[in-house]
C-alpha positions as CSV (number, residue, x, y, z in Angstrom):
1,X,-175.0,142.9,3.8
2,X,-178.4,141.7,4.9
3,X,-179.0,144.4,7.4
4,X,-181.2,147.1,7.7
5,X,-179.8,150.9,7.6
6,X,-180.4,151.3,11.2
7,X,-179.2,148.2,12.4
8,X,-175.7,149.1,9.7
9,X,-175.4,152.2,11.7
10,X,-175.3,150.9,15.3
11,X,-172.6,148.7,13.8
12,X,-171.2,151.4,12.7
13,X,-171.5,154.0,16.0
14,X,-170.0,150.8,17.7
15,X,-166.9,150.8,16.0
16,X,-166.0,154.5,15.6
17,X,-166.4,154.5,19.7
18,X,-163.9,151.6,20.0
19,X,-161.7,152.6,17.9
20,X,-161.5,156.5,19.7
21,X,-161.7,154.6,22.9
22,X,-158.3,152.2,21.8
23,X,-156.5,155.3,20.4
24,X,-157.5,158.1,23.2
25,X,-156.7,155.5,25.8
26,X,-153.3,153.8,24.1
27,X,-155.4,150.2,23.6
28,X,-154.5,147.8,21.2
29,X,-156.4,147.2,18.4
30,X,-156.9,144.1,16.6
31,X,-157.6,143.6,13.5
32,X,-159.2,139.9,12.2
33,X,-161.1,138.0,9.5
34,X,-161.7,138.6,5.8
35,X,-158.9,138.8,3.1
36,X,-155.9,141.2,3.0
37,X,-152.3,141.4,1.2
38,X,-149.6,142.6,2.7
39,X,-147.5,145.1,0.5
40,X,-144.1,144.8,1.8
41,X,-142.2,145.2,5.1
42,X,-143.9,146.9,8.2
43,X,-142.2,149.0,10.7
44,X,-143.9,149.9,13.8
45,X,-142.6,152.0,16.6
46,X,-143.8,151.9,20.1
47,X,-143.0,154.5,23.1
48,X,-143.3,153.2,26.5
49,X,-145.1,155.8,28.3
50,X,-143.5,155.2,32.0
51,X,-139.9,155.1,31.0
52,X,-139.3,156.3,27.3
53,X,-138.0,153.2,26.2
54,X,-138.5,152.9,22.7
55,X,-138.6,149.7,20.0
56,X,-139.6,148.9,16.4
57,X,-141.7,145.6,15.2
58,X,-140.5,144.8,11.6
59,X,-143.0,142.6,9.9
60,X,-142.9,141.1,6.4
């Protein structure tokens, strides 16, 4: 990567607290860049928290 191991782990540190932050505190996280496949259909399902509504996202 071009980094040093210290510099990597800040990186690192960084990420593992946004990502507890986005799931402890119901925050979306986005995922961008780089090169991925999707491997078939996607079904998400979301709870509102207020009124306990809930829906599904379908992605293909």
């Amino acid at each position: 990567m071009g980094v040093s191991r210290k510099t990597f782990w800040k990186y690192l540190q960084n990420a593992r607290q946004k990502a507890a932050d986005a799931f402890v505190n119901g925050k979306t996280i986005e995922i961008s860049g780089g090169e991925y496949v999707n491997s078939g259909e996607c079904k998400i399902d979301f709870l509102c928290k207020e009124c306990d509504h809930m829906w599904e996202l379908k992605s293909n």
